[in-house]
Residue frames as a rotation matrix with the C-alpha (Angstrom) as fourth column:
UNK 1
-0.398 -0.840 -0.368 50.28
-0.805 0.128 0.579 -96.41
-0.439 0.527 -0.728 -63.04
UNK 2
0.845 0.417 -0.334 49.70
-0.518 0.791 -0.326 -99.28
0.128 0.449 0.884 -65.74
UNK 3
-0.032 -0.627 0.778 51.19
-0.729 0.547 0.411 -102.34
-0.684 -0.554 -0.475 -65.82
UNK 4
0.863 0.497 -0.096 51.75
-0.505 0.833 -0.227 -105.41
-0.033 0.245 0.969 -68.15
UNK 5
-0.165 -0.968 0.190 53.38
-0.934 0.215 0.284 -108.86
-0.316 -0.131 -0.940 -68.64
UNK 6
0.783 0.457 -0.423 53.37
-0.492 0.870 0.028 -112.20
0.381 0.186 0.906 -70.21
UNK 7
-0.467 -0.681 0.564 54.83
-0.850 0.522 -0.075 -115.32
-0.243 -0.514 -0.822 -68.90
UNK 8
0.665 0.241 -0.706 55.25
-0.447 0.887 -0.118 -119.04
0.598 0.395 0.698 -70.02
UNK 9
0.224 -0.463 0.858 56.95
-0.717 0.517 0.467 -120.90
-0.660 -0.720 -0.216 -66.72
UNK 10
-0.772 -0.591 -0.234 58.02
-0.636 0.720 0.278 -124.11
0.004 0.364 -0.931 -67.61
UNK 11
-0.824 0.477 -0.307 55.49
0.380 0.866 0.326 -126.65
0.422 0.152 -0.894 -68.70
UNK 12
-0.278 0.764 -0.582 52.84
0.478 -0.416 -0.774 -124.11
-0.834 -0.493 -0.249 -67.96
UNK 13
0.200 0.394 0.897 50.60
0.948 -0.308 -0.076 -121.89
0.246 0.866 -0.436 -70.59
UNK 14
-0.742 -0.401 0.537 50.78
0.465 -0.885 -0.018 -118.22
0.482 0.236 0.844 -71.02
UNK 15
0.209 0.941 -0.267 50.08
0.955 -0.137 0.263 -115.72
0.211 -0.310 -0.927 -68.97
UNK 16
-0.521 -0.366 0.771 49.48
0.477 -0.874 -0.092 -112.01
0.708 0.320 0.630 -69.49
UNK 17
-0.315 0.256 -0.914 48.95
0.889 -0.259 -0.378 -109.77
-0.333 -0.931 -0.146 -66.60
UNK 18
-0.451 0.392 0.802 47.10
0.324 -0.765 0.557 -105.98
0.831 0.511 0.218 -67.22
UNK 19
0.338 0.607 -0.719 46.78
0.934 -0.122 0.335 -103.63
0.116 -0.785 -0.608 -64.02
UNK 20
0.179 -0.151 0.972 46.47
-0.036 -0.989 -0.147 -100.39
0.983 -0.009 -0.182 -62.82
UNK 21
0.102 -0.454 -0.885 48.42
0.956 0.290 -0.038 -99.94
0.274 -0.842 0.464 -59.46
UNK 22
0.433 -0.467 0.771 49.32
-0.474 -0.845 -0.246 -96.74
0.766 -0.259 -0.588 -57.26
UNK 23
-0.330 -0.717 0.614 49.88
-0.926 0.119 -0.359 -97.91
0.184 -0.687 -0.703 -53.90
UNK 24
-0.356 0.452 0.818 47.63
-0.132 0.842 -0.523 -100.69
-0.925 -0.294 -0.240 -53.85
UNK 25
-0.929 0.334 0.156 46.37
0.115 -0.142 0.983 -102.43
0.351 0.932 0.093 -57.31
UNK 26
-0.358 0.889 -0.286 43.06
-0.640 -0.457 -0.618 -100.77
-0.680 -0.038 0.732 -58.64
UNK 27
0.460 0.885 -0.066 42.47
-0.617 0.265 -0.741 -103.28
-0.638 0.381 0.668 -61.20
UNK 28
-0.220 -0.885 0.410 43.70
-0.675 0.442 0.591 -106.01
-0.704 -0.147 -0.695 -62.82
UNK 29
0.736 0.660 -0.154 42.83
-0.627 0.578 -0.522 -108.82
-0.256 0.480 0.839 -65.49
UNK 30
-0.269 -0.733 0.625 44.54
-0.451 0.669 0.591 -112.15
-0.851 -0.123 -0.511 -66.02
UNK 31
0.774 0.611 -0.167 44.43
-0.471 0.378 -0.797 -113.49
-0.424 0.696 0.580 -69.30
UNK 32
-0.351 -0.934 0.071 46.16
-0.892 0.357 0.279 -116.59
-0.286 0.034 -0.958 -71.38
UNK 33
-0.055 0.221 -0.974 45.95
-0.912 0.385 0.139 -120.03
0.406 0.896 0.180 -72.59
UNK 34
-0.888 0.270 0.372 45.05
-0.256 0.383 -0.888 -121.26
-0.382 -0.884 -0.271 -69.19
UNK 35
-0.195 0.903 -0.382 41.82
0.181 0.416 0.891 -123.01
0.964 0.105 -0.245 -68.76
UNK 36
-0.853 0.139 0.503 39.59
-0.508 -0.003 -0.861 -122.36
-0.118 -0.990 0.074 -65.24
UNK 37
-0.451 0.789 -0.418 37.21
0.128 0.521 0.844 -124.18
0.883 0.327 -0.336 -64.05
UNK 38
0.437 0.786 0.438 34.36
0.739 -0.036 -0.672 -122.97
-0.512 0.617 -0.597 -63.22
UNK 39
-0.175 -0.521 0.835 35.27
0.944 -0.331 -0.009 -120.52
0.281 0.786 0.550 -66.21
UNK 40
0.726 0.416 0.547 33.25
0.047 -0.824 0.564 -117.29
0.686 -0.384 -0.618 -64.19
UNK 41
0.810 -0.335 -0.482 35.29
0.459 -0.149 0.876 -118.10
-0.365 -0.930 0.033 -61.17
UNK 42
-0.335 -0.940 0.056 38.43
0.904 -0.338 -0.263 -116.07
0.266 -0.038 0.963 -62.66
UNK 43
-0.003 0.095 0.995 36.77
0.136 -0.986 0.095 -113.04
0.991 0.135 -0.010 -61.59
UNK 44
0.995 0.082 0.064 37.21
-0.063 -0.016 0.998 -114.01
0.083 -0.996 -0.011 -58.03
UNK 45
0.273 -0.896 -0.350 40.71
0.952 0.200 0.230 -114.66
-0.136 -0.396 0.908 -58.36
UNK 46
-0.399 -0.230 0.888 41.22
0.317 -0.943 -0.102 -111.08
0.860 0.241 0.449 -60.37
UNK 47
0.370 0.678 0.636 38.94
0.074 -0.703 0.707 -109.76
0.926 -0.214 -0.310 -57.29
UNK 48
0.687 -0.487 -0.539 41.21
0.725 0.509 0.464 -111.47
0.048 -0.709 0.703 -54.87
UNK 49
0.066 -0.950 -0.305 43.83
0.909 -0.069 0.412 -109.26
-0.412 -0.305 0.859 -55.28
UNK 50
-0.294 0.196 0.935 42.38
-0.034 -0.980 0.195 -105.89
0.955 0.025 0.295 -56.43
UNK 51
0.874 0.293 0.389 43.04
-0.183 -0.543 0.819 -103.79
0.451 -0.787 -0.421 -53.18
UNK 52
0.670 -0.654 -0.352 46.12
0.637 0.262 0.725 -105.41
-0.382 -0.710 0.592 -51.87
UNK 53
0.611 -0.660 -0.437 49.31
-0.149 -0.638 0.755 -103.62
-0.777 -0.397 -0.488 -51.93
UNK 54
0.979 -0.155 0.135 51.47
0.189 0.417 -0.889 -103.12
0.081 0.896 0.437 -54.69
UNK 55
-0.079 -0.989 0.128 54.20
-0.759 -0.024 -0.651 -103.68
0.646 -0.148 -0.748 -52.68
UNK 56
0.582 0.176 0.794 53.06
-0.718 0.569 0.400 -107.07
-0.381 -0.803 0.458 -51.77
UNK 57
-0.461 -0.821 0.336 55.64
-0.617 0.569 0.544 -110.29
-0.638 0.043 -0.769 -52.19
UNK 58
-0.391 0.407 -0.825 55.12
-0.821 0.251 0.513 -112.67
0.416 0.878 0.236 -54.90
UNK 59
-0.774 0.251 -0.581 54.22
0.440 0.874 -0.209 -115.19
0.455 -0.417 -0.787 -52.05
UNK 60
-0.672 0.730 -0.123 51.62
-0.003 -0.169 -0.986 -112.96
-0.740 -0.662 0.116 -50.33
UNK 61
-0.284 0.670 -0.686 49.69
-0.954 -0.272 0.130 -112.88
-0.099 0.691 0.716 -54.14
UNK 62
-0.509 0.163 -0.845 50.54
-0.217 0.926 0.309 -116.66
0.833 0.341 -0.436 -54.91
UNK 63
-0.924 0.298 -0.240 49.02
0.368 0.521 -0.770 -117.31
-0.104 -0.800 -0.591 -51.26
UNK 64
-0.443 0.868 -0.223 46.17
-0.398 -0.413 -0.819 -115.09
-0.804 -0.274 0.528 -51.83
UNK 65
-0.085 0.698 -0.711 45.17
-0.992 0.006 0.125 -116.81
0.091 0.716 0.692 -54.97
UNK 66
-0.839 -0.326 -0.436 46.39
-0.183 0.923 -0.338 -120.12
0.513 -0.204 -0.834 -53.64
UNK 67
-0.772 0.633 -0.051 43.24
0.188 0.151 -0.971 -119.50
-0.607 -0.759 -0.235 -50.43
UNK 68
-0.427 0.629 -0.649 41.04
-0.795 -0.604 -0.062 -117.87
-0.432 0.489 0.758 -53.10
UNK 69
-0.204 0.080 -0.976 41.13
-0.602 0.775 0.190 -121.24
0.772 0.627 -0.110 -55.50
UNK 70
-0.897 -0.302 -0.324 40.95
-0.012 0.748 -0.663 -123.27
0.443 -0.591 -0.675 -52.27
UNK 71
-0.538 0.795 -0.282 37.48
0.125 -0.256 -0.959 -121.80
-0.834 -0.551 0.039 -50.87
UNK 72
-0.098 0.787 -0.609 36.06
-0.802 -0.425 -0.421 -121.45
-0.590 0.447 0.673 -54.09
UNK 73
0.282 0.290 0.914 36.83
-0.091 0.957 -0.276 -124.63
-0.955 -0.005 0.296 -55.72
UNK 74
0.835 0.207 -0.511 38.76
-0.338 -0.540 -0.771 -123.60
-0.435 0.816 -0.381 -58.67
UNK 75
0.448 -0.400 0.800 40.36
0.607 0.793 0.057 -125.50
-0.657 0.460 0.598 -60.79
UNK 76
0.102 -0.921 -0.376 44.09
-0.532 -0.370 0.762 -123.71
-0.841 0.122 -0.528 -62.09
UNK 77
0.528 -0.578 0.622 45.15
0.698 0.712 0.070 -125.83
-0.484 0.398 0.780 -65.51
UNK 78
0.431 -0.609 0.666 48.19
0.824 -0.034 -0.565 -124.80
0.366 0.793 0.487 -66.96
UNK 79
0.048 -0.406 0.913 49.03
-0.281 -0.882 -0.377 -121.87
0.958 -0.238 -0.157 -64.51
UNK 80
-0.148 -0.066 -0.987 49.97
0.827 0.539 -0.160 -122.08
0.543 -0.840 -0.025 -60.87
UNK 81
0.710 0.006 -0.704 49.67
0.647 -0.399 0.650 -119.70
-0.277 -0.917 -0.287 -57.98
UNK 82
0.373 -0.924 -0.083 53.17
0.580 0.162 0.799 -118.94
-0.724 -0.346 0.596 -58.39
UNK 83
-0.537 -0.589 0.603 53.58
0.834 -0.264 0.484 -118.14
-0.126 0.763 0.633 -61.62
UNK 84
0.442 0.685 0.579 50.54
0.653 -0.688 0.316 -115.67
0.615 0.239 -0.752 -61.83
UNK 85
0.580 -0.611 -0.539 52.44
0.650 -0.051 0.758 -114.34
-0.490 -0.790 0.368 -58.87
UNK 86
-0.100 -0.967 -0.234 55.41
0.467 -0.254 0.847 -113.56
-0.879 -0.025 0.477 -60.63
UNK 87
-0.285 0.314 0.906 53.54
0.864 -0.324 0.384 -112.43
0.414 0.892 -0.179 -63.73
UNK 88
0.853 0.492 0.176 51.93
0.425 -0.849 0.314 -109.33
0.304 -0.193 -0.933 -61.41
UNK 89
0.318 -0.777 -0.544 55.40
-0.076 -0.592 0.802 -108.15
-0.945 -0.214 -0.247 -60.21
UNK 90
-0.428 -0.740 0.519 56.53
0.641 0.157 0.752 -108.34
-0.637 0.654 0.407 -63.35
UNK 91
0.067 0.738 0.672 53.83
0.960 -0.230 0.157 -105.87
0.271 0.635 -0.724 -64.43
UNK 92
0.973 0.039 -0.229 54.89
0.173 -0.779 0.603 -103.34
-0.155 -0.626 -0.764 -61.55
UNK 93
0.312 -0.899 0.308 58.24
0.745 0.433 0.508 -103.81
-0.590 0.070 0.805 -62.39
């Protein structure tokens, strides 16, 4: 199955979600008017979370990119955990 979604939390930038899910997502891309830093490291967060279940909670994603950004040193502006979160259910949705 495909997925998409954009979101604009409060006092946060857009973000648009694009994945391909059955039971678990196969693939995924985050994109928006965020900023990472380093600017490569979003493919670790997208890689973070291709394989997991696409019947995981929006807290088991926001945690898995929450540990992802933590161990890699990645710097989030304008998006949060959370909201990217709630942008990928909203894609399965």
């Amino acid at each position: 199955m495909h997925g998409e979604s954009k979101l604009k939390s409060p006092g946060e930038k857009l973000i648009s979600i694009k994945l391909t899910y059955w039971d678990r997502i196969d693939d995924i891309q985050i994109l928006g008017d965020f900023f990472i830093h380093p600017e490569e490291s979003l493919a670790l967060l997208e890689n973070s979370i291709k394989g997991m279940s696409a019947g995981a909670s929006e807290a088991e994603f926001a945690e898995t990119i929450r540990l992802t950004a933590d161990r890699n040193s990645i710097s989030m502006i304008g998006i949060s955990p959370e909201s990217v979160a709630k942008a990928i259910r909203m894609a399965m949705s």
